[in-house]
VOBA-1610 file (N, C-alpha, C; in pm, whole numbers, padded with zeros to 5 digits, always signed):
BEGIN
Unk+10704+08084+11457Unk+10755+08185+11545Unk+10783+08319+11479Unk+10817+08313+11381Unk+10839+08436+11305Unk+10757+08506+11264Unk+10612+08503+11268Unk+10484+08524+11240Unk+10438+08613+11393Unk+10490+08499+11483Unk+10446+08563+11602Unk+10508+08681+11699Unk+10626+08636+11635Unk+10748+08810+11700Unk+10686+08897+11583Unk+10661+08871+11447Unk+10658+08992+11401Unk+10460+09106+11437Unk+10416+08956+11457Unk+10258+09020+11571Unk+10313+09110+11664Unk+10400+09071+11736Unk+10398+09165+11857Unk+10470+09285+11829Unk+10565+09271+11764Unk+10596+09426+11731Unk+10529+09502+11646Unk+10435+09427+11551Unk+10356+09550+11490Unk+10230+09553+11588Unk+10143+09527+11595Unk+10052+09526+11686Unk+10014+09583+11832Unk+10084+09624+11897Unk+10119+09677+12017Unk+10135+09840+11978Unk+10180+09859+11828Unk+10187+09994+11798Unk+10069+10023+11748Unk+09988+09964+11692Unk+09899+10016+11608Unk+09755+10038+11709Unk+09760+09919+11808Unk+09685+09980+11913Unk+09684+10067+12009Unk+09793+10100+12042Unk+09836+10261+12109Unk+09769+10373+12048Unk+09814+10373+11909Unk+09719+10436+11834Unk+09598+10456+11799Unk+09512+10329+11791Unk+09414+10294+11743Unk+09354+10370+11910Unk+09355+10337+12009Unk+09305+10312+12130Unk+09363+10495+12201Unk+09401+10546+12141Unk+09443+10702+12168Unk+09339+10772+12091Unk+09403+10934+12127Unk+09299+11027+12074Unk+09373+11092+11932Unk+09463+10970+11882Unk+09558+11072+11743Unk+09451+11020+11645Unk+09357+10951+11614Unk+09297+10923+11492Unk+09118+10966+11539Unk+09071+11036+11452Unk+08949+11093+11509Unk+08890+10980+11518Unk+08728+10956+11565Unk+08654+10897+11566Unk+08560+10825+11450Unk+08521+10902+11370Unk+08479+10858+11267Unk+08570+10806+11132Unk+08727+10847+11176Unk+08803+10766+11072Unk+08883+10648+11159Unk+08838+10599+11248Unk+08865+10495+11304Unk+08906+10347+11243Unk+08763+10315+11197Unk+08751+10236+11106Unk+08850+10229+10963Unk+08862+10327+10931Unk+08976+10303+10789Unk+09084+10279+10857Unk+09137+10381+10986Unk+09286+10353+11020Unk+09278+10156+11034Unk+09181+10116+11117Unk+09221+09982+11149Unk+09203+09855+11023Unk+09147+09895+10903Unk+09096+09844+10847Unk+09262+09903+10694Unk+09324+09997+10717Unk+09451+10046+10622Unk+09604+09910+10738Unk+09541+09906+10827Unk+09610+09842+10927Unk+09675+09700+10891Unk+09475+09663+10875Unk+09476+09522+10852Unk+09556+09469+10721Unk+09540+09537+10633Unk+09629+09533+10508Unk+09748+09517+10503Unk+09801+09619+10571Unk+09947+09600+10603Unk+10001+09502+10703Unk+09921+09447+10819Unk+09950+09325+10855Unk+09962+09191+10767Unk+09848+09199+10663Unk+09850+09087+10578Unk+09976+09119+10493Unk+10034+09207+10457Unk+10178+09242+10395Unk+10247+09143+10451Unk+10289+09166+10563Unk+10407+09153+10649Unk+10385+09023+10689Unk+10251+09001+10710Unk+10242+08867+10734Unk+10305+08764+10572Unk+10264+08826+10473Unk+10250+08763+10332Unk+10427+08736+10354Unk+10478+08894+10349Unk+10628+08849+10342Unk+10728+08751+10435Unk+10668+08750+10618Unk+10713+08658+10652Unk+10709+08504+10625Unk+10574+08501+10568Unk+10545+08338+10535Unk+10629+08276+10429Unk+10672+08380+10351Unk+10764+08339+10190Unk+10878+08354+10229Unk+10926+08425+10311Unk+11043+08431+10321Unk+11173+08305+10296Unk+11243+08303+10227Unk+11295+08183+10163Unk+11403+08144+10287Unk+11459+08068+10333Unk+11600+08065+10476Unk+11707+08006+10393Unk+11635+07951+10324Unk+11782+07841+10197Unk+11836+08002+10124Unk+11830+08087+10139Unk+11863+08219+10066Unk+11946+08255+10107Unk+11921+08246+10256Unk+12062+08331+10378Unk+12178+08220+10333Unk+12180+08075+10306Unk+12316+08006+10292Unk+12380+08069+10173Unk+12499+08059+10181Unk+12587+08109+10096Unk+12614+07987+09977Unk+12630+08010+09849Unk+12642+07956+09721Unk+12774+07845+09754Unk+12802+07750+09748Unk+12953+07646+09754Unk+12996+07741+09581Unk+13093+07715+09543Unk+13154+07734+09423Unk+13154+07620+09375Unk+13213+07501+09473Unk+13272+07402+09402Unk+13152+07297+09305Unk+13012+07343+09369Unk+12888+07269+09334Unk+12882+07305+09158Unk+12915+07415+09105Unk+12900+07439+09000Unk+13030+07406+08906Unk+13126+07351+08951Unk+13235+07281+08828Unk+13302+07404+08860Unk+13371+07499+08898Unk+13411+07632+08894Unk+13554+07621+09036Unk+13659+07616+08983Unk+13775+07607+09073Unk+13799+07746+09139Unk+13790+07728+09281Unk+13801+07895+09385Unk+13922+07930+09274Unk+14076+07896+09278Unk+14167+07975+09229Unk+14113+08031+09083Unk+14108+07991+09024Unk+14079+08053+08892Unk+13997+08145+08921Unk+13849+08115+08974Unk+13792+08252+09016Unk+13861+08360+09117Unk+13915+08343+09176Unk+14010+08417+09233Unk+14147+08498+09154Unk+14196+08465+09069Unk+14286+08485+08957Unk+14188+08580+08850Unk+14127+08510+08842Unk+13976+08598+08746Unk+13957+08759+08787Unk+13915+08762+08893Unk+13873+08868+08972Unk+13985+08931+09001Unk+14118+08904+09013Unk+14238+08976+09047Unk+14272+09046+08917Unk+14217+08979+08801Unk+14239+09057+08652Unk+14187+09151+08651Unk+14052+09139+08651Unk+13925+09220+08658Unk+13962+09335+08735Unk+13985+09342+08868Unk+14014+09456+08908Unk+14119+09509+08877Unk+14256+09461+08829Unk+14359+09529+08775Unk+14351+09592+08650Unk+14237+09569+08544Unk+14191+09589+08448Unk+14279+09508+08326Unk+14278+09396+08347Unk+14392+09314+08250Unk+14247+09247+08178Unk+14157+09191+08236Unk+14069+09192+08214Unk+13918+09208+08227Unk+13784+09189+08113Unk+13746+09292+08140Unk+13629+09186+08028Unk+13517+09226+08094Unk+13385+09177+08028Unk+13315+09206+07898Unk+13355+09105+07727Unk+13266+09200+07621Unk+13155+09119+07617Unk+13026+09180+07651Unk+12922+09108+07625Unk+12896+09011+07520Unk+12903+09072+07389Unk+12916+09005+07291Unk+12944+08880+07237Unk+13115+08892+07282Unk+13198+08788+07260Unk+13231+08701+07320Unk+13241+08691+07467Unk+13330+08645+07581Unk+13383+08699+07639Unk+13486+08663+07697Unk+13616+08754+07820Unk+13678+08808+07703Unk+13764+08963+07743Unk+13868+09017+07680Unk+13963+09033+07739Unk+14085+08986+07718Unk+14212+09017+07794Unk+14307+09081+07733Unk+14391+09202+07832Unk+14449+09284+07739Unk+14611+09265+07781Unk+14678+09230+07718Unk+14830+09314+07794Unk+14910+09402+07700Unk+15001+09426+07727Unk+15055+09592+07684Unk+15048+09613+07549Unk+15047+09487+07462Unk+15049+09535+07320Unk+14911+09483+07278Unk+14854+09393+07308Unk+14690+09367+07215Unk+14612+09308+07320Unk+14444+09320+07279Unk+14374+09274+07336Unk+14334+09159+07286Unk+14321+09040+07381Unk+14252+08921+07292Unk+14085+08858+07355Unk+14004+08801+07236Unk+13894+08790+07342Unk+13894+08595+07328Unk+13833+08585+07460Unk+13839+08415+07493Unk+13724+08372+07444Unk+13715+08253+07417Unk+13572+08222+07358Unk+13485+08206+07491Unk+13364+08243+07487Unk+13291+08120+07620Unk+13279+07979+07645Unk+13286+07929+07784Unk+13287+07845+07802Unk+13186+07762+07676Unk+13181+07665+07618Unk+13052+07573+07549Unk+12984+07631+07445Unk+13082+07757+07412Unk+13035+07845+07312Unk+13077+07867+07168Unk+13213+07749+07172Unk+13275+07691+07082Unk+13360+07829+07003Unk+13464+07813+07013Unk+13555+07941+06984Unk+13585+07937+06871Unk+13487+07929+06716Unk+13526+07950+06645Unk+13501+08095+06569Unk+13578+08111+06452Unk+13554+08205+06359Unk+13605+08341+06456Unk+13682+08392+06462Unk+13720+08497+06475Unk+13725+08672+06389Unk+13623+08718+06414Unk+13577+08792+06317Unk+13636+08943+06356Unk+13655+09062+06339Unk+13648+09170+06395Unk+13723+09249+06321
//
């Protein structure tokens, strides 16, 4: 079905056109033939179109507790904490910054 609503809305335009006096005569042929291309686009993209995409991610599927991510993100925007690529998480409060190891990334050796 999605193939076939998206026929009718492109198609209905392109023959208005095609079948009018806006494209001369002797470039006829390219307009319908630049056409066809772009139908096979649209067609290409409706066919792939993924629907498992539109569902939204569970959290809980990945080992990952809502509060903590929620607590996480409340840092983050307060700027308590704050992403070092490098190292792991960095967390700061009023007198030092400390950085967390990553998860499975084994927190040793503290270097800096």
């Amino acid at each position: 079905w999605p193939a076939l609503r998206s026929s009718w809305r492109f198609w209905p335009f392109v023959h208005c056109i095609s079948f009018s006096h806006a494209v001369p005569l002797d470039l006829k042929l390219l307009w319908v033939d630049v056409m066809e291309i772009v139908w096979v686009t649209i067609l290409s993209r409706v066919a792939n179109q993924d629907e498992s995409a539109e569902q939204p991610v569970v959290a809980e599927a990945f080992g990952v507790d809502p509060s903590l991510e929620v607590e996480l993100s409340r840092q983050v925007v307060a700027g308590e904490l704050r992403y070092a690529t490098a190292s792991g998480w960095e967390a700061c409060d009023e007198e030092a910054c400390y950085v967390l190891a990553p998860a499975g990334g084994g927190g040793g050796g503290g270097g800096g």
